[in-house]
C-alpha positions as CSV (number, residue, x, y, z in Angstrom):
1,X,15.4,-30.9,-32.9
2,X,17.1,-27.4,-32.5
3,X,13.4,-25.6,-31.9
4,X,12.2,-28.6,-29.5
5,X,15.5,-28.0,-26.9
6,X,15.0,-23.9,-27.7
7,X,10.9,-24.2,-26.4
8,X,11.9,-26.6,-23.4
9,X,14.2,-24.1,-22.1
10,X,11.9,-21.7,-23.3
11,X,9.2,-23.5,-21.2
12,X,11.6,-23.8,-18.0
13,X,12.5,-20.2,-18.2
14,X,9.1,-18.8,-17.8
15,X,8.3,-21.6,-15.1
16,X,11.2,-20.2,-12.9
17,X,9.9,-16.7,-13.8
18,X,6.6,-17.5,-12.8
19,X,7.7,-19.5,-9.3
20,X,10.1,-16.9,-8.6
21,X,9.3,-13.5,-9.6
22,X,5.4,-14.5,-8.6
23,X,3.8,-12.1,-6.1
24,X,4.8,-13.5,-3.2
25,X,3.7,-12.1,0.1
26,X,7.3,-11.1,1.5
27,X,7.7,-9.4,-2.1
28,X,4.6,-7.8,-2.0
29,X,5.0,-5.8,1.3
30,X,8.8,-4.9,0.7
31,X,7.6,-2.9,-2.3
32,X,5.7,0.5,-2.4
33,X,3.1,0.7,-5.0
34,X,3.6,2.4,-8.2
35,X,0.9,5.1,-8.0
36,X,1.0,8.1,-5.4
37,X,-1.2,6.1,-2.4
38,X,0.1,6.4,0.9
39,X,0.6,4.1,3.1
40,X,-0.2,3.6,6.8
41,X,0.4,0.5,9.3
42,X,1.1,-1.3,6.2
43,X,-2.6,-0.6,4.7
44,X,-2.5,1.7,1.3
45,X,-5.0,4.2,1.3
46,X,-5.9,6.2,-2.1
47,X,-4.5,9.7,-2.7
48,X,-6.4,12.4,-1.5
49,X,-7.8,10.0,1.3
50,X,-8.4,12.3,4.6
51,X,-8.1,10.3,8.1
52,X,-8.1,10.6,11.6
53,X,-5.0,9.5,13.8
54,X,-3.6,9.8,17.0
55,X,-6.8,10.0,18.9
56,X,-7.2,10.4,22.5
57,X,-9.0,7.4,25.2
58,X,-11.9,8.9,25.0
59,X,-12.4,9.5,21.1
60,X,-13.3,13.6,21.4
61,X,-10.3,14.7,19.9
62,X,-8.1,13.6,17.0
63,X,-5.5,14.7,14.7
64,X,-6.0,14.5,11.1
65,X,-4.1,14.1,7.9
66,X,-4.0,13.2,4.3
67,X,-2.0,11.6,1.8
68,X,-1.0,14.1,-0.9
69,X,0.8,13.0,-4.2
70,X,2.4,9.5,-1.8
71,X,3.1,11.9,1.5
72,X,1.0,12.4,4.2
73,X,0.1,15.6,5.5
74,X,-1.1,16.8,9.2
75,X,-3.9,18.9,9.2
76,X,-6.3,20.0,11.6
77,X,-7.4,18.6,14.5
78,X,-10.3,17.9,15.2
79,X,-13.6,16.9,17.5
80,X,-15.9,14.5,17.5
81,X,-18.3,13.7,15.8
82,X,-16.5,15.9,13.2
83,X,-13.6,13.8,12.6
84,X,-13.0,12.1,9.2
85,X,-12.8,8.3,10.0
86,X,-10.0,6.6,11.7
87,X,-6.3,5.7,9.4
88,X,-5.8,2.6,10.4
């Protein structure tokens, strides 16, 4: 009787966990990823990713960085069609 009431709550326990703790969407974005990726405009991009940013009307000139060990880091500018592609 004892083990039947333990695996119910048991049961109800990882239920709750499951409906709870689940990866919700709200969760999900409040939360920076484990690893070292970077993150721009809410998109994560890998470590050692290189991208263009900040570019002006007409496209010819850009600045560039890249995400190093979770931080981004502003390097060059540069021109097209030179650039690396575009962050976001």
């Amino acid at each position: 009787m004892r083990v039947t009431s333990m695996g119910k709550v048991l049961s109800a326990m990882v239920a709750a966990g499951l409906i709870l703790g689940g990866s919700s969407p709200a969760w999900a974005r409040m939360t920076r990823p484990a690893s070292v990726d970077c993150i721009f405009h809410g998109k994560v991009l890998a470590n050692g990713r290189w991208c263009s940013y900040h570019c002006d009307r007409a496209g010819t000139n850009c600045a560039q960085q890249s995400c190093w060990d979770g931080q981004w880091v502003q390097r060059l500018n540069c021109a097209e069609p030179f650039c690396t592609s575009r962050c976001g």
